[in-house]
VMD Tcl script that builds the backbone (N, CA, C; Angstrom):
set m [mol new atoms 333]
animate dup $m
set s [atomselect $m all]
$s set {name element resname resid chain x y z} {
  {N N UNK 1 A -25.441 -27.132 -21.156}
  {CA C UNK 1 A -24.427 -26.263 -21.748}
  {C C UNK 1 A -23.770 -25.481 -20.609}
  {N N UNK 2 A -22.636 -25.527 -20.330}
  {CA C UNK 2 A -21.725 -24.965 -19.376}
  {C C UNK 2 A -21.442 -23.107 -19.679}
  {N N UNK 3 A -21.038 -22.244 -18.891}
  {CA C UNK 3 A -20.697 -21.300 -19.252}
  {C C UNK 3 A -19.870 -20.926 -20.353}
  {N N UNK 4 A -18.598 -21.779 -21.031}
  {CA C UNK 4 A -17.593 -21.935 -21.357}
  {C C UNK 4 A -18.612 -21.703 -23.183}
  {N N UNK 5 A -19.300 -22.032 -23.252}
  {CA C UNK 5 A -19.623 -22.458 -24.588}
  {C C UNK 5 A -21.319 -21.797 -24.982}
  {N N UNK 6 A -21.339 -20.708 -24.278}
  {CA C UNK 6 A -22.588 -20.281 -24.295}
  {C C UNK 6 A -22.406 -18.679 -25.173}
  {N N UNK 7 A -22.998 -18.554 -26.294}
  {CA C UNK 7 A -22.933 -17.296 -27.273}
  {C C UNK 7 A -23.320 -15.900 -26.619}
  {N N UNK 8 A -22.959 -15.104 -27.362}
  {CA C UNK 8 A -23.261 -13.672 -26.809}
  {C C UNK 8 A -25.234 -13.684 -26.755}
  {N N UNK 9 A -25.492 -14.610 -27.526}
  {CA C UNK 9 A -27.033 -14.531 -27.667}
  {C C UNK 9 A -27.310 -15.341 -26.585}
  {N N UNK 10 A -26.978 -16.063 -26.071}
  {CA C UNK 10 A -27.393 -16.832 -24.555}
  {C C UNK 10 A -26.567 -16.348 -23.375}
  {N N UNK 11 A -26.088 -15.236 -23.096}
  {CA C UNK 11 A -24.936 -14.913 -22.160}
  {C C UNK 11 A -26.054 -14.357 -21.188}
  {N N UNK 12 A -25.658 -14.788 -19.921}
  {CA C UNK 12 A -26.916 -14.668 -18.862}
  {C C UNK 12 A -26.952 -13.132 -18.604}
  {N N UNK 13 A -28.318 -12.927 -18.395}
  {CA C UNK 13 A -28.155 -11.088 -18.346}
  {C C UNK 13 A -27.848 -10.515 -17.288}
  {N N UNK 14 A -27.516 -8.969 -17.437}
  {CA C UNK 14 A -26.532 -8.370 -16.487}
  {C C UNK 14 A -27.739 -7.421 -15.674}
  {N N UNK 15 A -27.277 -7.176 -14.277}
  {CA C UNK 15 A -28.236 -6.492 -13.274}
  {C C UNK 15 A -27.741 -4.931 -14.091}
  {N N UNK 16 A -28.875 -3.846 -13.955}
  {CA C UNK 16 A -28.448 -2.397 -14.375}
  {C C UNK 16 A -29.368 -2.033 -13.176}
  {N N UNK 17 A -29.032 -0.621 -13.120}
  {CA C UNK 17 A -29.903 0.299 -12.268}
  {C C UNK 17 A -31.149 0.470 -12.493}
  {N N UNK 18 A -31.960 0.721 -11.385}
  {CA C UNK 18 A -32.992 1.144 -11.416}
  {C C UNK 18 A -33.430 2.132 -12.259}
  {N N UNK 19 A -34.921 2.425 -12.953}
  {CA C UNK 19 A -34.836 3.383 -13.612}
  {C C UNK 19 A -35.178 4.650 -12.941}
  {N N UNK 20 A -34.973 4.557 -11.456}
  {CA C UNK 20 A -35.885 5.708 -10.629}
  {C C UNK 20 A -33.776 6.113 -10.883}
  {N N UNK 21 A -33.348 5.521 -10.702}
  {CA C UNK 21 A -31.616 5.626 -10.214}
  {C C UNK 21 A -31.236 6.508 -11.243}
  {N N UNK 22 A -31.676 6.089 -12.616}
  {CA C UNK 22 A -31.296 5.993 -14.016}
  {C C UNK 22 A -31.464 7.371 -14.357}
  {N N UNK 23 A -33.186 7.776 -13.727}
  {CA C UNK 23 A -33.489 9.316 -13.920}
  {C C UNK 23 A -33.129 10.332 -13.394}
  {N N UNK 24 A -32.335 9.753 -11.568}
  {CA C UNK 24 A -31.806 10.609 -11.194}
  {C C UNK 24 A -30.657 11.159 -11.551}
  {N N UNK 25 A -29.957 10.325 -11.789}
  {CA C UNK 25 A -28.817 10.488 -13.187}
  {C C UNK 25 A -28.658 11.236 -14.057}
  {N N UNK 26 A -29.573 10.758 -14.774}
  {CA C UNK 26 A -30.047 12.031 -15.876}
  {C C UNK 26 A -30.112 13.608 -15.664}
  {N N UNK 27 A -30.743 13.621 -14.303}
  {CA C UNK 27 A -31.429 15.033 -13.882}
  {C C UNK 27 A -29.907 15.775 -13.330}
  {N N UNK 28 A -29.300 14.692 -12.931}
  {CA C UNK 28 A -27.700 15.008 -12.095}
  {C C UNK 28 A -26.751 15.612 -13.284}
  {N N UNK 29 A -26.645 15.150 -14.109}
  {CA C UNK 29 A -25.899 15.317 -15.262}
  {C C UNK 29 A -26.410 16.358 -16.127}
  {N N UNK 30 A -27.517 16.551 -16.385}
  {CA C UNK 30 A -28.382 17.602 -16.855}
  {C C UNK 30 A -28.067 18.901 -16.268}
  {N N UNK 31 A -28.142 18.913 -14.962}
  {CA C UNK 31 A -27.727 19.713 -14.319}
  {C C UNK 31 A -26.534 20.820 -14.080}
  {N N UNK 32 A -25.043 19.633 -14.398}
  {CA C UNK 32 A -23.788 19.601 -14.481}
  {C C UNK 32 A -23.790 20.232 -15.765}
  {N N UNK 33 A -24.416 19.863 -16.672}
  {CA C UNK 33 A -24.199 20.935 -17.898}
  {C C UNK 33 A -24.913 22.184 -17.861}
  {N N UNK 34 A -26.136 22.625 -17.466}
  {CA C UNK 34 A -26.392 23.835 -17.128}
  {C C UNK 34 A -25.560 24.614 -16.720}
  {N N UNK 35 A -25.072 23.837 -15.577}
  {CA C UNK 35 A -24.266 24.630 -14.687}
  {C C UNK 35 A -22.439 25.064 -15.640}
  {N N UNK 36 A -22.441 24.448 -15.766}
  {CA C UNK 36 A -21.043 24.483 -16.775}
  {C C UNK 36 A -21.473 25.171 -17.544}
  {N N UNK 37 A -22.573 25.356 -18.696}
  {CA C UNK 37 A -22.646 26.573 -19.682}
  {C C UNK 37 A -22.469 27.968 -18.822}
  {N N UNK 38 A -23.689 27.633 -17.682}
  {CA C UNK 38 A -23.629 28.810 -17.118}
  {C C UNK 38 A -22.130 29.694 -16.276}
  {N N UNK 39 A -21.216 28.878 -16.044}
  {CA C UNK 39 A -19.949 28.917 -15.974}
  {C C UNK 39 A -19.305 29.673 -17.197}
  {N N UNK 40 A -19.196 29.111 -18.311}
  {CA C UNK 40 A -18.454 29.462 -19.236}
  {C C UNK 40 A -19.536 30.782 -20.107}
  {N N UNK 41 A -20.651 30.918 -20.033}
  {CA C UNK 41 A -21.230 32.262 -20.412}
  {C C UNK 41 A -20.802 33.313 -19.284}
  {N N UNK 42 A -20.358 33.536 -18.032}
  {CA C UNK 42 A -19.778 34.122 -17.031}
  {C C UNK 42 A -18.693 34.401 -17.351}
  {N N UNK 43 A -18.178 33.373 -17.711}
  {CA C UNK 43 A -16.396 33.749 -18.257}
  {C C UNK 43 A -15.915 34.762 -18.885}
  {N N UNK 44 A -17.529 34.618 -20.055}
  {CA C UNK 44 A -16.845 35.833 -21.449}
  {C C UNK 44 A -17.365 36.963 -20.967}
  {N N UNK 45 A -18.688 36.997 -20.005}
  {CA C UNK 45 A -18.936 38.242 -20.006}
  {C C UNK 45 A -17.858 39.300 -18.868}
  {N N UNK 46 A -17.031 38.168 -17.788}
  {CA C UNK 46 A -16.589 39.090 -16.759}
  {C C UNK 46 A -15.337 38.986 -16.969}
  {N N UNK 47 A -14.628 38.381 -18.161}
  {CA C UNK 47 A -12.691 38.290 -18.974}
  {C C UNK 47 A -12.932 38.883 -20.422}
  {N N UNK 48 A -13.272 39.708 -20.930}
  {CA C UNK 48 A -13.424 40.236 -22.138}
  {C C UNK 48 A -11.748 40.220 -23.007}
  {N N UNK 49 A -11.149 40.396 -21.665}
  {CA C UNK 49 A -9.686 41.088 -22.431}
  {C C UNK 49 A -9.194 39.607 -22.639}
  {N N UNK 50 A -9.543 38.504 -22.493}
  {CA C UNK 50 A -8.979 37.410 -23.059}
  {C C UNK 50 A -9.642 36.835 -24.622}
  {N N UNK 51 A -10.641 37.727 -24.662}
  {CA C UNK 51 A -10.933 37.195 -26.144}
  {C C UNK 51 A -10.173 37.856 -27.133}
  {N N UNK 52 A -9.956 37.519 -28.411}
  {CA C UNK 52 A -9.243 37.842 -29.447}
  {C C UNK 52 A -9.505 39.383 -29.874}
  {N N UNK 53 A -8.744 40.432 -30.049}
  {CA C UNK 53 A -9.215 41.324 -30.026}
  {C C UNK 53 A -9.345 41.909 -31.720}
  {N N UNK 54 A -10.565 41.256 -32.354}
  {CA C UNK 54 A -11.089 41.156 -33.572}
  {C C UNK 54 A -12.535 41.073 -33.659}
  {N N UNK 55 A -13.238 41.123 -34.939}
  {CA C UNK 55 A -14.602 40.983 -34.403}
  {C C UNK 55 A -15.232 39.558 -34.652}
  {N N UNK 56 A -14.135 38.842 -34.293}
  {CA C UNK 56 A -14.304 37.240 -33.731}
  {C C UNK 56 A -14.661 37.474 -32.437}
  {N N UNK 57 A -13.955 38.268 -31.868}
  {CA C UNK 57 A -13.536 38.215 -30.062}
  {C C UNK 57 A -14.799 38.889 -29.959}
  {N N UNK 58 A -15.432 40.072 -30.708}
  {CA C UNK 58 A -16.926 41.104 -30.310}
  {C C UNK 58 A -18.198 40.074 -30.347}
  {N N UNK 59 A -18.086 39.302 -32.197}
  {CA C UNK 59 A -18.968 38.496 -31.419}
  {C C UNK 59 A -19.274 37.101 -30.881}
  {N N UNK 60 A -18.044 36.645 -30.021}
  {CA C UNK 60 A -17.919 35.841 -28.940}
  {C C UNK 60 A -18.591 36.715 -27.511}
  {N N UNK 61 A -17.804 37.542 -26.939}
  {CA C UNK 61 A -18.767 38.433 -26.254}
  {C C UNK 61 A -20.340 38.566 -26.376}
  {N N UNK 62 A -20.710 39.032 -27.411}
  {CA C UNK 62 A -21.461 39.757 -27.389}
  {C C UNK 62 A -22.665 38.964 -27.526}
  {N N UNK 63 A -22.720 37.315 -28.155}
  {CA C UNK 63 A -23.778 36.259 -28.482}
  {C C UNK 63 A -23.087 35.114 -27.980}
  {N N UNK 64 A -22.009 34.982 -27.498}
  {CA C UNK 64 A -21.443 34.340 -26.483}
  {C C UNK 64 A -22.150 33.602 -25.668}
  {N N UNK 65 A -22.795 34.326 -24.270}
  {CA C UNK 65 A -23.135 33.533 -22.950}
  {C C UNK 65 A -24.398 32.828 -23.734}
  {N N UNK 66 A -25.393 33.329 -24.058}
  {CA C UNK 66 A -26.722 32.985 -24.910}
  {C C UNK 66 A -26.319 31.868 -26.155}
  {N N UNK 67 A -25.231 32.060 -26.472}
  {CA C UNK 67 A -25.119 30.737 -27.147}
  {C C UNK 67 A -24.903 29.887 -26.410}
  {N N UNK 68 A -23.650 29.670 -25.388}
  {CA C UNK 68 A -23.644 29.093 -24.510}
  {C C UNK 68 A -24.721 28.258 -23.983}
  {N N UNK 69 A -25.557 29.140 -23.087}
  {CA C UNK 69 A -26.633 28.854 -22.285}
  {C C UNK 69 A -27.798 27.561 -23.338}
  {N N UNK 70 A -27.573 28.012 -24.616}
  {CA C UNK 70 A -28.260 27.758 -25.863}
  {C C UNK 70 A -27.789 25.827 -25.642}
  {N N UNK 71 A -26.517 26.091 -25.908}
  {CA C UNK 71 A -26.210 24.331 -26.349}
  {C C UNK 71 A -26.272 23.843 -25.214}
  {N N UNK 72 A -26.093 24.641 -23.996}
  {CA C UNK 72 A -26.240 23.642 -22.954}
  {C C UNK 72 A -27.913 23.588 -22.323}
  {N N UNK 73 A -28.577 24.025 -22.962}
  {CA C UNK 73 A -29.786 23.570 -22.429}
  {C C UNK 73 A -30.402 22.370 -23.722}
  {N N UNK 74 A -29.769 22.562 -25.062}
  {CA C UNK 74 A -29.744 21.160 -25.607}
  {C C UNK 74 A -29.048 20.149 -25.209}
  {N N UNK 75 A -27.904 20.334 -24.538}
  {CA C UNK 75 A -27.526 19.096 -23.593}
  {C C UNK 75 A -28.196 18.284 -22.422}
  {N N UNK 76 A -29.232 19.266 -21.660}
  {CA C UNK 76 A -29.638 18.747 -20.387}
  {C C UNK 76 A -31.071 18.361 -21.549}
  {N N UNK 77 A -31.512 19.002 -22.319}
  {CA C UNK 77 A -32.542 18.283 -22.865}
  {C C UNK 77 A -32.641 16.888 -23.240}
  {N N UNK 78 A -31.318 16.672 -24.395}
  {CA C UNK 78 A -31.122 15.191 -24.489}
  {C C UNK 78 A -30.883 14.056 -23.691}
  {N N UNK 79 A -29.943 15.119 -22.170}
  {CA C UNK 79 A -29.870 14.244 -21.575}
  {C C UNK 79 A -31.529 13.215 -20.538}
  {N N UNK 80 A -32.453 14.471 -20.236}
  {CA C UNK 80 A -33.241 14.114 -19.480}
  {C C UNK 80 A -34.208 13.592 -20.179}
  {N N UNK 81 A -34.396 14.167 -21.413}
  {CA C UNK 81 A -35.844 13.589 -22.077}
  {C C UNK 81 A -35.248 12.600 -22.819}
  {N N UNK 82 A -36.745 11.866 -23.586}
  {CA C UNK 82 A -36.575 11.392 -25.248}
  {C C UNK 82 A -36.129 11.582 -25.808}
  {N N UNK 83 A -36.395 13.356 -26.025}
  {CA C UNK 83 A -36.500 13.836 -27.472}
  {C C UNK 83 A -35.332 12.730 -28.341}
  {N N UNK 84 A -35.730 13.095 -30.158}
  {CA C UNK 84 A -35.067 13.441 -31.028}
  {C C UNK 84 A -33.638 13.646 -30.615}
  {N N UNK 85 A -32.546 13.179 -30.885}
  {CA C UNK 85 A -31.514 14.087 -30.833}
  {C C UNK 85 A -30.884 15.231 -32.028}
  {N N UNK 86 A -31.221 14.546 -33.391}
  {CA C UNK 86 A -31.170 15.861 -34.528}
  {C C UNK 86 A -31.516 17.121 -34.392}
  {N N UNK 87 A -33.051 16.727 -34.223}
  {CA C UNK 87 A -33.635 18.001 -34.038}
  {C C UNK 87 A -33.498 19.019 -33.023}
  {N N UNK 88 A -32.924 18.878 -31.862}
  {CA C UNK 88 A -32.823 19.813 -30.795}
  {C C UNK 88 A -31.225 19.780 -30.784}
  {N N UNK 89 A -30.243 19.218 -31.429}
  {CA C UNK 89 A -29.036 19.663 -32.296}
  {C C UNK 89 A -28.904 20.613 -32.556}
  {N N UNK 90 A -29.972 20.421 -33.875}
  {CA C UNK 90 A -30.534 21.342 -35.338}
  {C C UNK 90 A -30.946 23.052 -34.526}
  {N N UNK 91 A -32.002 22.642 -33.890}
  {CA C UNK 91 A -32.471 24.032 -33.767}
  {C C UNK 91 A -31.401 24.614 -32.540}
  {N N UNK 92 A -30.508 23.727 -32.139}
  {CA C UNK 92 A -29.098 25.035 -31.147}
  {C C UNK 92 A -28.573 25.526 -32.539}
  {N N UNK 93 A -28.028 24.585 -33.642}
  {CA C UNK 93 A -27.115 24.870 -34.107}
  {C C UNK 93 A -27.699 26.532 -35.063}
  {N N UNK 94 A -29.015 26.473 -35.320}
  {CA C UNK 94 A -29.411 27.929 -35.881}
  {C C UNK 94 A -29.779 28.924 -35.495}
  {N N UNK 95 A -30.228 28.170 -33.915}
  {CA C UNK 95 A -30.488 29.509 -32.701}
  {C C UNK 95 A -29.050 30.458 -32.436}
  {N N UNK 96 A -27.984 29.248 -32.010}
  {CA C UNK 96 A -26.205 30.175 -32.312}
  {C C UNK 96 A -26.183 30.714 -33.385}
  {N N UNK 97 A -26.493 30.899 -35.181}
  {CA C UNK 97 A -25.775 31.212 -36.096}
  {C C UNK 97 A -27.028 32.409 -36.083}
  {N N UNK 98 A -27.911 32.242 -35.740}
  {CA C UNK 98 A -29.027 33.941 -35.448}
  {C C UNK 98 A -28.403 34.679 -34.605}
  {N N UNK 99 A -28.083 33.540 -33.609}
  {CA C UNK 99 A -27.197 35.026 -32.218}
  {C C UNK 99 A -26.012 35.550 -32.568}
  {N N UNK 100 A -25.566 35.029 -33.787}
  {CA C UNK 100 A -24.075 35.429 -34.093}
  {C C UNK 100 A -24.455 36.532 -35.211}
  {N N UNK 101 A -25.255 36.572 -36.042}
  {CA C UNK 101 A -25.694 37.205 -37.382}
  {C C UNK 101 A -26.164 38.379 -36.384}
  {N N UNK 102 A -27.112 38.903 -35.120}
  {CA C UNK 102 A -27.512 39.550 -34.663}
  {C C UNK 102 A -26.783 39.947 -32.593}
  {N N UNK 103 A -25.756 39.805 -33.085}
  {CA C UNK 103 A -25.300 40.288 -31.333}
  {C C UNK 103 A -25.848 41.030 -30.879}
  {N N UNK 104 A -26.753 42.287 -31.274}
  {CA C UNK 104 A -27.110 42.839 -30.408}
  {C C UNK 104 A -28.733 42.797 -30.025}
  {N N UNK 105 A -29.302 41.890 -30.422}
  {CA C UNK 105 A -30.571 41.556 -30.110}
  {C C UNK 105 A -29.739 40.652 -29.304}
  {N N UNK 106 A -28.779 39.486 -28.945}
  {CA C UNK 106 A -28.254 38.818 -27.885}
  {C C UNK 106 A -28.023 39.559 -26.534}
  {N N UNK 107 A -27.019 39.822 -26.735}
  {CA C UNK 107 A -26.721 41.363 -25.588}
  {C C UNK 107 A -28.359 41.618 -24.620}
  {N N UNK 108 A -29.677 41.609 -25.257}
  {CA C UNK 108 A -30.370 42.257 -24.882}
  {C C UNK 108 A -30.553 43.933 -25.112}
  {N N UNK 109 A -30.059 44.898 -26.282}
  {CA C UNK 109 A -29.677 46.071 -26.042}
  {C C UNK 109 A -30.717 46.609 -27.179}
  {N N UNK 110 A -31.596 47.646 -27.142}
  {CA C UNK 110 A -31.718 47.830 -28.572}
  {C C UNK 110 A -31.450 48.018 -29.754}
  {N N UNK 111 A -31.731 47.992 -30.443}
  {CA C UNK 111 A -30.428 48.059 -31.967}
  {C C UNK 111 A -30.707 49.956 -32.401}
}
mol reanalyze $m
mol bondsrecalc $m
mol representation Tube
mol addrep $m
């Protein structure tokens, strides 16, 4: 059987990276999002006057960087581990809607 006539189920297999390559990757990119949350939680805390000046804009500020920091450490999670991806979704998506219900336990400040 010639190339010409050979199915996706017999198509000769393709070289990929190493998985030492694969993990460094991972850890590289993992990284890149840390770093980018940690970027954009910087933003809100040191440009205030660009947020909306409502108490949309207070609590963007105020549970802001910590949310931030929040989804992007579920990003470097999925990216580097196994895990689940629902579940470490799931628990950013209610860890943000606690930091938003409570800004000032975010903040760090006492209530």
């Amino acid at each position: 059987m010639n190339d010409a006539t050979r199915t996706t189920m017999q198509a000769a297999p393709r070289h990929s990276a190493s998985p030492r390559i694969e993990a460094i990757a991972a850890w590289l990119i993992a990284a890149l999002i840390l770093a980018g949350g940690g970027i954009v939680a910087r933003l809100i805390v040191d440009y205030p006057q660009f947020l909306p000046n409502s108490y949309i804009g207070f609590l963007i500020y105020r549970a802001g960087p910590a949310a931030t920091l929040l989804w992007a450490c579920a990003g470097a999670t999925i990216t580097v581990s196994a895990a689940p991806r629902r579940p470490v979704l799931l628990i950013a998506l209610v860890g943000s809607i606690a930091l938003s219900q409570s800004p000032h336990a975010a903040a760090g400040s006492p209530s």
